[in-house]
VMD Tcl script that builds the backbone (N, CA, C; Angstrom):
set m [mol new atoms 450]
animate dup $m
set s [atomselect $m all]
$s set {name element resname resid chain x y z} {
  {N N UNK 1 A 17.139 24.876 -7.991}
  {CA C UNK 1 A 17.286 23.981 -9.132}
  {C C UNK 1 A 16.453 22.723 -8.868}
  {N N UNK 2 A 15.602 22.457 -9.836}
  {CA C UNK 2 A 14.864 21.364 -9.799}
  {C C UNK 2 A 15.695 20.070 -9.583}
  {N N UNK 3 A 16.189 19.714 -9.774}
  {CA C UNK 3 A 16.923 18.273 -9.656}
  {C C UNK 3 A 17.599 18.282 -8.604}
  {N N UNK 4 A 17.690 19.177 -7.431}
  {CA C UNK 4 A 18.155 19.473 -6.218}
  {C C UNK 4 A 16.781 19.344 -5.098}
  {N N UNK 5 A 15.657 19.239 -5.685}
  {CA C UNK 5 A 14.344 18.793 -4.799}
  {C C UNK 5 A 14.082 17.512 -4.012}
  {N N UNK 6 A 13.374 17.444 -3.298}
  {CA C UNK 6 A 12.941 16.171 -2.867}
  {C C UNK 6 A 11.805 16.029 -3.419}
  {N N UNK 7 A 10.914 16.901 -4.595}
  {CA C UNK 7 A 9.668 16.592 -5.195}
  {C C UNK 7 A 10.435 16.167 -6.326}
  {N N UNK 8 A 11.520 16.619 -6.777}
  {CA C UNK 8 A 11.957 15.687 -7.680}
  {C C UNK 8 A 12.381 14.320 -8.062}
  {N N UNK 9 A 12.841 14.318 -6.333}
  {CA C UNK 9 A 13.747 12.440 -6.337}
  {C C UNK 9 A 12.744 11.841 -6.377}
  {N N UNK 10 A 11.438 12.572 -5.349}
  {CA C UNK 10 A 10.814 11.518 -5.083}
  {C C UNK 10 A 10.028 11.241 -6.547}
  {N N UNK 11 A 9.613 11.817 -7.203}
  {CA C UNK 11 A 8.499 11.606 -8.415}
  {C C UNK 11 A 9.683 10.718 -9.531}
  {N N UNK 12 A 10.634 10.745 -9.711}
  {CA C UNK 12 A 11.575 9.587 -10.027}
  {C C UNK 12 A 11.409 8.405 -9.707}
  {N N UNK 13 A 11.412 8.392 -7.835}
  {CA C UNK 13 A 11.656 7.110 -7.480}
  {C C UNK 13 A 10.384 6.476 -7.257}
  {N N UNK 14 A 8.988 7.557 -7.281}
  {CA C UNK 14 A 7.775 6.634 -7.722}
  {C C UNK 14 A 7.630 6.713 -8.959}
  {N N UNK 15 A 8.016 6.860 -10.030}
  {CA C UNK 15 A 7.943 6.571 -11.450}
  {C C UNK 15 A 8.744 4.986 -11.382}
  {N N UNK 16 A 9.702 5.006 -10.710}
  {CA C UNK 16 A 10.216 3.692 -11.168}
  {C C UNK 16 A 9.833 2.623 -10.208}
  {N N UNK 17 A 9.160 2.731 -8.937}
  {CA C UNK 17 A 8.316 1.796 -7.986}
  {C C UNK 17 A 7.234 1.389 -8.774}
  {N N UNK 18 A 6.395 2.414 -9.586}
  {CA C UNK 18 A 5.375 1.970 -10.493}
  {C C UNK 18 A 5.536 0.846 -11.247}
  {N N UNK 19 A 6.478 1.342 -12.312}
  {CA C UNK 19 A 6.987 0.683 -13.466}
  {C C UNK 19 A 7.404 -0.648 -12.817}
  {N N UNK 20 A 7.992 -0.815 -11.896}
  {CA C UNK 20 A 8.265 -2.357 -11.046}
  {C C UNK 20 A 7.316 -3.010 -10.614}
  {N N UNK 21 A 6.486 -2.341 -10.007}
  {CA C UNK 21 A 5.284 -3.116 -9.723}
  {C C UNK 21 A 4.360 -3.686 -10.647}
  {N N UNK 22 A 4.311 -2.525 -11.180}
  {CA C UNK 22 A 2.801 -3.027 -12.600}
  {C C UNK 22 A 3.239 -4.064 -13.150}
  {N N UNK 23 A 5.031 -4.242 -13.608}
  {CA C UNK 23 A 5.243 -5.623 -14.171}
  {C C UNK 23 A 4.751 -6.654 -13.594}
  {N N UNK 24 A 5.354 -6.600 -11.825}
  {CA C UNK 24 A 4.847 -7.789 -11.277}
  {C C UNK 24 A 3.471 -8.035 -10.630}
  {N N UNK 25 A 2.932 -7.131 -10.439}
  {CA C UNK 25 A 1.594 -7.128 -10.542}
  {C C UNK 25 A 0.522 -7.294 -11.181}
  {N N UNK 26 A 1.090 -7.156 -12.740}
  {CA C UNK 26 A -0.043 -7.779 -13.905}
  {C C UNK 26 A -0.173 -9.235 -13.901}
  {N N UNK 27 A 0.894 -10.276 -13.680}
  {CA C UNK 27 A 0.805 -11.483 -13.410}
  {C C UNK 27 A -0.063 -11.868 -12.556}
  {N N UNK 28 A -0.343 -11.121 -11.651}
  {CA C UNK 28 A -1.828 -10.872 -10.400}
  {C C UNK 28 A -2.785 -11.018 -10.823}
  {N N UNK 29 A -2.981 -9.955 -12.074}
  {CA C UNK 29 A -4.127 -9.551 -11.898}
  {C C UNK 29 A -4.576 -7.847 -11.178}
  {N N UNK 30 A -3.559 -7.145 -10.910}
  {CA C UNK 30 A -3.313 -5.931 -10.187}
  {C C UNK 30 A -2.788 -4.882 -10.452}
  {N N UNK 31 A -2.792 -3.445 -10.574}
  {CA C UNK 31 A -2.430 -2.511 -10.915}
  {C C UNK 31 A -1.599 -1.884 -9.537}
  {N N UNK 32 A -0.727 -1.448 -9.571}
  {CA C UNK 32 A -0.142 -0.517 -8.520}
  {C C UNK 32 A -0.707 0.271 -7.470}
  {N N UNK 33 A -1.800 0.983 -8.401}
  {CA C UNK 33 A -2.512 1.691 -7.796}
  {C C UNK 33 A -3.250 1.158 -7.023}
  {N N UNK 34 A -3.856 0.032 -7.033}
  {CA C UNK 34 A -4.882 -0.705 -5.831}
  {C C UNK 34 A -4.023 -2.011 -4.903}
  {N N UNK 35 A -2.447 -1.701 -5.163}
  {CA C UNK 35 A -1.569 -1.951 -4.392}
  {C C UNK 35 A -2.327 -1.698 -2.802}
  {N N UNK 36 A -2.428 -0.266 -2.654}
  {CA C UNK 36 A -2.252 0.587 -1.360}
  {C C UNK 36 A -4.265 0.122 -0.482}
  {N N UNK 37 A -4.583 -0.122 -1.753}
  {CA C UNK 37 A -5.987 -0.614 -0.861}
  {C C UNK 37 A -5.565 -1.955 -0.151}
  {N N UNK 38 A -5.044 -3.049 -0.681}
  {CA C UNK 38 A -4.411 -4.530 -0.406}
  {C C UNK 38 A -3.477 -4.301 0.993}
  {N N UNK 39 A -3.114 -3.361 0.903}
  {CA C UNK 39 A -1.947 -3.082 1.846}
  {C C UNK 39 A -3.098 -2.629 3.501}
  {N N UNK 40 A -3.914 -1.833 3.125}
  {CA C UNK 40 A -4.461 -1.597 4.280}
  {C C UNK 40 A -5.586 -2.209 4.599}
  {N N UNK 41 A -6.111 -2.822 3.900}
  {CA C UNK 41 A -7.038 -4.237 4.290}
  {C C UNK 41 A -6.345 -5.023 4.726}
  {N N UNK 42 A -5.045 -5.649 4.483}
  {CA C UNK 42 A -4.474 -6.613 4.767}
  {C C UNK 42 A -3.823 -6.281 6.240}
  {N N UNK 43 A -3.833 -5.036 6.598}
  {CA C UNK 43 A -3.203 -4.272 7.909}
  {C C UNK 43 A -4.264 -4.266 8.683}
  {N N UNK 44 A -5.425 -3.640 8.274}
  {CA C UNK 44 A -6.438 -3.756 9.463}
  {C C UNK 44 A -8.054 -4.154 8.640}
  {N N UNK 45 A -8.016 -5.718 9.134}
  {CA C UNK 45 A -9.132 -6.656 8.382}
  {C C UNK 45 A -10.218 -6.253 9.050}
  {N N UNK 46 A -11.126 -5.697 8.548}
  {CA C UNK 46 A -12.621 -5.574 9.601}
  {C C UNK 46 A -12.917 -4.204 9.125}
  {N N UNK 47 A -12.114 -3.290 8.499}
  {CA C UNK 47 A -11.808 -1.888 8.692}
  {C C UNK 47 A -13.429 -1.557 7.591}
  {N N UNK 48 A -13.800 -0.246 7.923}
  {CA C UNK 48 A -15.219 0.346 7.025}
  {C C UNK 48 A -14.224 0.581 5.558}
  {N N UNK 49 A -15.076 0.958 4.275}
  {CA C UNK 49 A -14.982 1.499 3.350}
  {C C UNK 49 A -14.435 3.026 3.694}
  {N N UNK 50 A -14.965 3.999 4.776}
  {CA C UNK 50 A -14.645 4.808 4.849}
  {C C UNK 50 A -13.684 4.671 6.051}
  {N N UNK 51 A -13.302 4.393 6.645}
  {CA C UNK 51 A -12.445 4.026 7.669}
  {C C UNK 51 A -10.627 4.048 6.610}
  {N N UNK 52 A -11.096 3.104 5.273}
  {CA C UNK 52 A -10.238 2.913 4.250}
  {C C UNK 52 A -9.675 4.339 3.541}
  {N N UNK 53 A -10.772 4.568 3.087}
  {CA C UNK 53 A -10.681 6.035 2.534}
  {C C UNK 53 A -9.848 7.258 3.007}
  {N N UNK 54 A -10.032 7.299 4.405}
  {CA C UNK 54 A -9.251 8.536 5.232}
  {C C UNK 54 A -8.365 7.826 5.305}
  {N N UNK 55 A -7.843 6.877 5.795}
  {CA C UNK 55 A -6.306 5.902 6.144}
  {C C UNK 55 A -5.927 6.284 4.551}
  {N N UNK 56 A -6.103 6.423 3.724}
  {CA C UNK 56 A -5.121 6.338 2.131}
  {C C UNK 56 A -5.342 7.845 1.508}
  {N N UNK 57 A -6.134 8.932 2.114}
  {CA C UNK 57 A -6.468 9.838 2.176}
  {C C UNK 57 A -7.234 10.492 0.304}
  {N N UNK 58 A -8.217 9.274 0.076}
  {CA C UNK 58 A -9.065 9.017 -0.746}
  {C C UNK 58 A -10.005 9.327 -0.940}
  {N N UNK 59 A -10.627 10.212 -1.713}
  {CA C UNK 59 A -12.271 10.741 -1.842}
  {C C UNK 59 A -13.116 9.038 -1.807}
  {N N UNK 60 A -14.260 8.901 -1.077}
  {CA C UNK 60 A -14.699 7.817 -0.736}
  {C C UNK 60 A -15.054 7.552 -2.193}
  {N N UNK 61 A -15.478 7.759 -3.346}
  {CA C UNK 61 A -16.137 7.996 -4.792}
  {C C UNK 61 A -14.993 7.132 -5.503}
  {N N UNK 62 A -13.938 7.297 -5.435}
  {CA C UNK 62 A -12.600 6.349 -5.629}
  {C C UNK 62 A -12.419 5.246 -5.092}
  {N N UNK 63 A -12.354 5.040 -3.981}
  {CA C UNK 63 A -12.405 3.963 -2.745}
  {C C UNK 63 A -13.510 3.298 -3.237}
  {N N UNK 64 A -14.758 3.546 -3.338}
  {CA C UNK 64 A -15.943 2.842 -3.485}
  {C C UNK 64 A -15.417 1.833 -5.123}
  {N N UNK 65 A -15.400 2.656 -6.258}
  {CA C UNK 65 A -15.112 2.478 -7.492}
  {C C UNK 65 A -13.814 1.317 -7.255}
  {N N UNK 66 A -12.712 1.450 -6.445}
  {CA C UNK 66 A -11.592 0.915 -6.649}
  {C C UNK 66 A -11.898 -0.586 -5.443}
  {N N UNK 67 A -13.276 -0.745 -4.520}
  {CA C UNK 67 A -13.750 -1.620 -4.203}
  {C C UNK 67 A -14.130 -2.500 -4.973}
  {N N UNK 68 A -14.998 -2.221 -5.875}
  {CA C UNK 68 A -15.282 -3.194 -6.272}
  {C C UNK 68 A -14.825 -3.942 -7.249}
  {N N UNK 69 A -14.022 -3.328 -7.855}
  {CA C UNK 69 A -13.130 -4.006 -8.986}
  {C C UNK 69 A -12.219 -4.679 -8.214}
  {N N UNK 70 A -11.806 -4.704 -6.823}
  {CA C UNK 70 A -10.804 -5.667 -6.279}
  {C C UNK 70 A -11.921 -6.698 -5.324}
  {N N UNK 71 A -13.150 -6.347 -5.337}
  {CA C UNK 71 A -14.384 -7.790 -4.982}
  {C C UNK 71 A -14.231 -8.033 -6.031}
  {N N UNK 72 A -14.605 -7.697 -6.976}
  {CA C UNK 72 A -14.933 -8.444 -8.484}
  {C C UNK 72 A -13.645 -9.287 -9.600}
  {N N UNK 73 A -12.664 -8.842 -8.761}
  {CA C UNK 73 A -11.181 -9.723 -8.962}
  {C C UNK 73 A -10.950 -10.929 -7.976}
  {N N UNK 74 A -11.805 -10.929 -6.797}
  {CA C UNK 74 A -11.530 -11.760 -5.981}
  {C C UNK 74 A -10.521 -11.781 -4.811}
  {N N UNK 75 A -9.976 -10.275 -4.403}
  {CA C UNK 75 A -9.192 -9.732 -3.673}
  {C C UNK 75 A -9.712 -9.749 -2.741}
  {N N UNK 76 A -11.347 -9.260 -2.056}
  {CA C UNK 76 A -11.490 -8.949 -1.087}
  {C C UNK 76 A -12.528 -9.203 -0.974}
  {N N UNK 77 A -13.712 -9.468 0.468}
  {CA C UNK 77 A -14.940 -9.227 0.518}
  {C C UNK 77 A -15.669 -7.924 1.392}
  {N N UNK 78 A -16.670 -7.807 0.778}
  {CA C UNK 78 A -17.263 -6.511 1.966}
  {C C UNK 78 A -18.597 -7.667 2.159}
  {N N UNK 79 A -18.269 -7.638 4.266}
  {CA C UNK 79 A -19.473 -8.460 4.612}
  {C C UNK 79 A -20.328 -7.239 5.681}
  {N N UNK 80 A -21.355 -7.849 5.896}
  {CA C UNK 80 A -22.580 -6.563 6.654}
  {C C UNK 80 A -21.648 -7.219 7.602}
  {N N UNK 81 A -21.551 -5.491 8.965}
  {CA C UNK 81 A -21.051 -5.322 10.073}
  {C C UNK 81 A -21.450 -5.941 10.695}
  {N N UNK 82 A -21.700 -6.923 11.772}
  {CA C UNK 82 A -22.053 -7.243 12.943}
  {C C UNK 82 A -22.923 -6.519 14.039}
  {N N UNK 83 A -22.175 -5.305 14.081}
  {CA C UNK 83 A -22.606 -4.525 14.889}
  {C C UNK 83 A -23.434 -3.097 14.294}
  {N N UNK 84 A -23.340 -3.375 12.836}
  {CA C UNK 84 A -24.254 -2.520 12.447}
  {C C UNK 84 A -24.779 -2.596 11.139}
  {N N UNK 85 A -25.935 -3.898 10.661}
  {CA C UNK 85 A -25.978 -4.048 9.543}
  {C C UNK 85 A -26.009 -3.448 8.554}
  {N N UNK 86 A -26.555 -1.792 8.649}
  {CA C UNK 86 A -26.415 -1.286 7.521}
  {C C UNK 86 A -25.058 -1.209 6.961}
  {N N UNK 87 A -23.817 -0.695 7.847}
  {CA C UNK 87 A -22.768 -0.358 7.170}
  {C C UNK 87 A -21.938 -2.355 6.901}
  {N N UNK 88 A -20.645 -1.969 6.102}
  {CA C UNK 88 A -19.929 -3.289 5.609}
  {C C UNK 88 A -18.286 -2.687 6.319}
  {N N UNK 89 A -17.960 -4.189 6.340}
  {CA C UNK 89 A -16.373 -4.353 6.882}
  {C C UNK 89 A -15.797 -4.827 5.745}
  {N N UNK 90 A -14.836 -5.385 5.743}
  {CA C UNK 90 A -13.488 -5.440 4.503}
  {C C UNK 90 A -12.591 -6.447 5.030}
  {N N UNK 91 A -12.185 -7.375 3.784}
  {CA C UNK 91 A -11.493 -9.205 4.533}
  {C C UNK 91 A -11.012 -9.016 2.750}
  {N N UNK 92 A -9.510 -9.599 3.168}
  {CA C UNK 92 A -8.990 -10.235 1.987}
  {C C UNK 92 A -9.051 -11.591 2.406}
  {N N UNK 93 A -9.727 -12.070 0.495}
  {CA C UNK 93 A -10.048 -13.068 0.216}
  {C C UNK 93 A -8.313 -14.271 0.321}
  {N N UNK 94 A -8.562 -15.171 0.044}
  {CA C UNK 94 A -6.863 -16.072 -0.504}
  {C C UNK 94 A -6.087 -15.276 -0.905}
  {N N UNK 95 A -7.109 -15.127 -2.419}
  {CA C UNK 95 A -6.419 -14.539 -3.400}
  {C C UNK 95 A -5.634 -12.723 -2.982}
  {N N UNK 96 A -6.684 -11.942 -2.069}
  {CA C UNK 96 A -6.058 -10.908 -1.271}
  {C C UNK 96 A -5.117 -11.121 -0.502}
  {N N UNK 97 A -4.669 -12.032 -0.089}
  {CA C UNK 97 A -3.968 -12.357 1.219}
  {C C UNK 97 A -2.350 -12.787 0.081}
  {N N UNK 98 A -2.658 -13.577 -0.729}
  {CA C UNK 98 A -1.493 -13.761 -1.743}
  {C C UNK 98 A -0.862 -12.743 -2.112}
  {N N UNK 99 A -1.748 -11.712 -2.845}
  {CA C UNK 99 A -1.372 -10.390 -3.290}
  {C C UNK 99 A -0.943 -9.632 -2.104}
  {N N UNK 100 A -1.650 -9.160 -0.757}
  {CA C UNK 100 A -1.217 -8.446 0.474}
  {C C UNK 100 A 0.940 -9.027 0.244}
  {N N UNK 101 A 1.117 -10.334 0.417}
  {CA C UNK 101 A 2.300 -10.832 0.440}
  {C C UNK 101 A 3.009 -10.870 -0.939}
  {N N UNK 102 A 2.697 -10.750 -1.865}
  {CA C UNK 102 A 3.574 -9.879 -2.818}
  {C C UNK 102 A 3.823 -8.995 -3.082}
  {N N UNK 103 A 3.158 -7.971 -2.252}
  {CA C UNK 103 A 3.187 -6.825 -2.274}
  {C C UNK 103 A 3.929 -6.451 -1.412}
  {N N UNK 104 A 4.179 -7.264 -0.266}
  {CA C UNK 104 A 5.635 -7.188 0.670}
  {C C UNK 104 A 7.173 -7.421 -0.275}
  {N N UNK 105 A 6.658 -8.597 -1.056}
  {CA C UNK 105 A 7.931 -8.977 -1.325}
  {C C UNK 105 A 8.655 -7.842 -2.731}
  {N N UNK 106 A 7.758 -7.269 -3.217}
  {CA C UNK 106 A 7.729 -5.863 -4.148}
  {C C UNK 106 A 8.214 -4.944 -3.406}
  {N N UNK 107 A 8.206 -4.880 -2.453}
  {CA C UNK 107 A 8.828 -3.870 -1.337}
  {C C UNK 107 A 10.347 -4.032 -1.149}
  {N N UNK 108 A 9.763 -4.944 -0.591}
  {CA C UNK 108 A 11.442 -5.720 -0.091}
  {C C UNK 108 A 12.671 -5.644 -1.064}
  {N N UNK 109 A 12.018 -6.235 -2.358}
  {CA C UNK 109 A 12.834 -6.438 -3.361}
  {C C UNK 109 A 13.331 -5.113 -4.377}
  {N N UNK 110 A 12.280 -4.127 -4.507}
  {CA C UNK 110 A 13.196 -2.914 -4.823}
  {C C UNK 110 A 13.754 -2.360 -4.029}
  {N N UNK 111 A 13.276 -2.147 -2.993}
  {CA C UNK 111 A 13.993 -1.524 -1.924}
  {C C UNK 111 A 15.534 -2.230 -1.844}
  {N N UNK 112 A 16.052 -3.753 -2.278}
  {CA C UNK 112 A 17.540 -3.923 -2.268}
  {C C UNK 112 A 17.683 -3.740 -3.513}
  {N N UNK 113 A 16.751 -3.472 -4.798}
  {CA C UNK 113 A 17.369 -2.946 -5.982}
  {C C UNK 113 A 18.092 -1.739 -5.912}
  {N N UNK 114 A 17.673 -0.995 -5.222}
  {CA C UNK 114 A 17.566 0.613 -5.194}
  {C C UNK 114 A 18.351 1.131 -4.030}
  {N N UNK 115 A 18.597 -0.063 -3.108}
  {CA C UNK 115 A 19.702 0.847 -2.202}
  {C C UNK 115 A 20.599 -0.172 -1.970}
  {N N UNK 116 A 21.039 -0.929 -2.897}
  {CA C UNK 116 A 22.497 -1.680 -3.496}
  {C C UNK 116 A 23.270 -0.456 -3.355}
  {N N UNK 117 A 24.840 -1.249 -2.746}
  {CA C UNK 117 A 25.518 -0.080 -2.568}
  {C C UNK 117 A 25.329 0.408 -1.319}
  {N N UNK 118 A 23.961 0.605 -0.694}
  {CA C UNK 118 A 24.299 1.536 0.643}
  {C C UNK 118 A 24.843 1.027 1.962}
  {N N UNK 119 A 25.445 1.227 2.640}
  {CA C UNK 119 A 25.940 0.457 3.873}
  {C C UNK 119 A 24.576 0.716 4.613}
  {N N UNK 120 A 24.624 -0.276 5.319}
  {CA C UNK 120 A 24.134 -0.669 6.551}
  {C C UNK 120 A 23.230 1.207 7.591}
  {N N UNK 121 A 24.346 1.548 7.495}
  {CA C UNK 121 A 24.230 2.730 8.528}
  {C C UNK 121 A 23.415 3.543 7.214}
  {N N UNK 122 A 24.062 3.446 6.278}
  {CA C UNK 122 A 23.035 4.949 5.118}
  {C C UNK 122 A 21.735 4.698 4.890}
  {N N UNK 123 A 21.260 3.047 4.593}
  {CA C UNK 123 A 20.335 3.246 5.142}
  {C C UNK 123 A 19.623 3.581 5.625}
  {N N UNK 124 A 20.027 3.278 7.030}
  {CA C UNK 124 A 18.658 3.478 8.260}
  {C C UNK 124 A 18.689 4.591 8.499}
  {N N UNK 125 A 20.117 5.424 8.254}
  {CA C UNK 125 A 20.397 6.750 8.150}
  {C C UNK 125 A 18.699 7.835 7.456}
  {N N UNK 126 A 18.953 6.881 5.642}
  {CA C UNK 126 A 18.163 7.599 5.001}
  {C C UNK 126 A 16.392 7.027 5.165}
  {N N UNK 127 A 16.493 5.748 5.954}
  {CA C UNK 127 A 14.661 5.659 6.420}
  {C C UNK 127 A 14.131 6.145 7.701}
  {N N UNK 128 A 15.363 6.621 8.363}
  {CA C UNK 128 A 14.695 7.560 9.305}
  {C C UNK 128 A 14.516 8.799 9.038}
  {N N UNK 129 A 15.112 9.757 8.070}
  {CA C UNK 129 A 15.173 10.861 7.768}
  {C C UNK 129 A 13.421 10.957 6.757}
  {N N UNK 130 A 13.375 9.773 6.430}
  {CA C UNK 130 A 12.479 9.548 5.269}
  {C C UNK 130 A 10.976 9.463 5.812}
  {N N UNK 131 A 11.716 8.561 7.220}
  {CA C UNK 131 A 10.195 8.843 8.575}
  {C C UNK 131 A 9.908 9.774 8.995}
  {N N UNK 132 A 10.781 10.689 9.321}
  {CA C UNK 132 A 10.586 12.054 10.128}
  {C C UNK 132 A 9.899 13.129 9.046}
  {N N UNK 133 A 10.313 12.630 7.568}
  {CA C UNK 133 A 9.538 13.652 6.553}
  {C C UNK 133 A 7.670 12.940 6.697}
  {N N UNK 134 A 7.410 11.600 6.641}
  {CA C UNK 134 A 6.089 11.746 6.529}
  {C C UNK 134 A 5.645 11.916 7.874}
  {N N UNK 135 A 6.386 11.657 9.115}
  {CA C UNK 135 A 5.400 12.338 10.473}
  {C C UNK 135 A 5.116 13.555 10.077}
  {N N UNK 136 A 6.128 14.590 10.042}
  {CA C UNK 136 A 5.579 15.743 9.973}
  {C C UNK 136 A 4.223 15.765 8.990}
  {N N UNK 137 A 3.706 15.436 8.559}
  {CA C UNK 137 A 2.859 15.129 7.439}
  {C C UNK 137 A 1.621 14.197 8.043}
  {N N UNK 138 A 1.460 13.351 8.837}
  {CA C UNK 138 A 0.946 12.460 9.361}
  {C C UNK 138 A 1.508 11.015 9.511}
  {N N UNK 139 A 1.905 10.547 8.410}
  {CA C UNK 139 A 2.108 9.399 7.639}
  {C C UNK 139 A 1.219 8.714 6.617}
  {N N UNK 140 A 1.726 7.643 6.317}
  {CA C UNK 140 A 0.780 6.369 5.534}
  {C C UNK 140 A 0.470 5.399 6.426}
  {N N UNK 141 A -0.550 5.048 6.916}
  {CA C UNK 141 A -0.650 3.901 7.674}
  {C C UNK 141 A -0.886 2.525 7.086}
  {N N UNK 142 A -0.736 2.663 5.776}
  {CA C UNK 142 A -0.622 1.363 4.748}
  {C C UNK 142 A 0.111 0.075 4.914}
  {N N UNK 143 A 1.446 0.615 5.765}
  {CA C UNK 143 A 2.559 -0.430 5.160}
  {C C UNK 143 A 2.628 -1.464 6.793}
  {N N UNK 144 A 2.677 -2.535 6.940}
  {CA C UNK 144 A 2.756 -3.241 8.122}
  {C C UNK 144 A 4.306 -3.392 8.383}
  {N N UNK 145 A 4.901 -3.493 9.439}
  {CA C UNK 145 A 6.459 -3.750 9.274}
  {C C UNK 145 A 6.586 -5.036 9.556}
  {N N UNK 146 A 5.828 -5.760 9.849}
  {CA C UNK 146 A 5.878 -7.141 10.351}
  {C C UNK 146 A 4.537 -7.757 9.508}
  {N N UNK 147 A 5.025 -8.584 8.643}
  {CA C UNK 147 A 3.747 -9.120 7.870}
  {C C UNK 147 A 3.134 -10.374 8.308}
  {N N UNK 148 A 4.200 -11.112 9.354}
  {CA C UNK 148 A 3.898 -12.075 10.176}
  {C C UNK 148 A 2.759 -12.286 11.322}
  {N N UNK 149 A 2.757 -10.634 11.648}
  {CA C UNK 149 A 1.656 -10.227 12.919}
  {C C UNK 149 A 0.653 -10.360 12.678}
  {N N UNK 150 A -0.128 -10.560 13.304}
  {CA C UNK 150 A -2.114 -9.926 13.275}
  {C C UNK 150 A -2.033 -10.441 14.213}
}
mol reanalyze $m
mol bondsrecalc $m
mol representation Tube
mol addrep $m
């Protein structure tokens, strides 16, 4: 039975992560979807275009396209490598670095919309169960757990 899936909960519970975000993200300037680029620039600053691409597991043709509309918003810069002028590295701008941190707090904040109600233990209960589903898988290396670090 479909509503007994985990392709089901989950396409629910990103239908309604969307719908939360895009609200607060249009005030940005930002779509949801280029959420996950913000997230891993803001995780590892210096990183290639294609370096980006495999980390979000992105045809580079997307990545490229979804670059420059977040340079051309003022999210991010691509500067020539240092160590290898032809290729470019990746830096959020202010304005990236603002968004990187609302995009925490979009986290944060559905995440106690959405698991109001759970004790303490069901929780961590259900984000470890939730970890062990994307290891097997690889993971996302998008999300920082500490936004304080670099």
């Amino acid at each position: 039975m479909y509503e007994q899936s985990l392709a089901f909960f989950t396409t629910l519970l990103n239908k309604d992560f969307t719908n939360y975000c895009n609200r607060r993200l249009a005030e940005a300037g930002l779509l949801q979807g280029q959420l996950y680029f913000i997230l891993y620039v803001g995780k590892h600053p210096g990183c290639a275009p294609k370096e980006l691409a495999k980390g979000l597991r992105m045809d580079i043709g997307h990545t490229t396209r979804s670059l420059v509309k977040l340079e051309q918003g003022g999210f991010l810069e691509q500067e020539s490598n240092p160590d290898d002028r032809r290729a470019h590295i990746l830096r959020l701008t202010e304005r990236g670095e603002a968004a990187f941190r609302l995009s925490h707090e979009l986290f944060a904040q559905w995440d106690e919309m959405v698991l109001d109600g759970f004790t303490a233990e069901e929780r961590e209960q259900l984000m470890g169960l939730l970890k062990k589903t994307l290891h097997m898988e690889g993971g996302m290396p998008c999300v920082r757990n500490n936004i304080q670090s670099r």
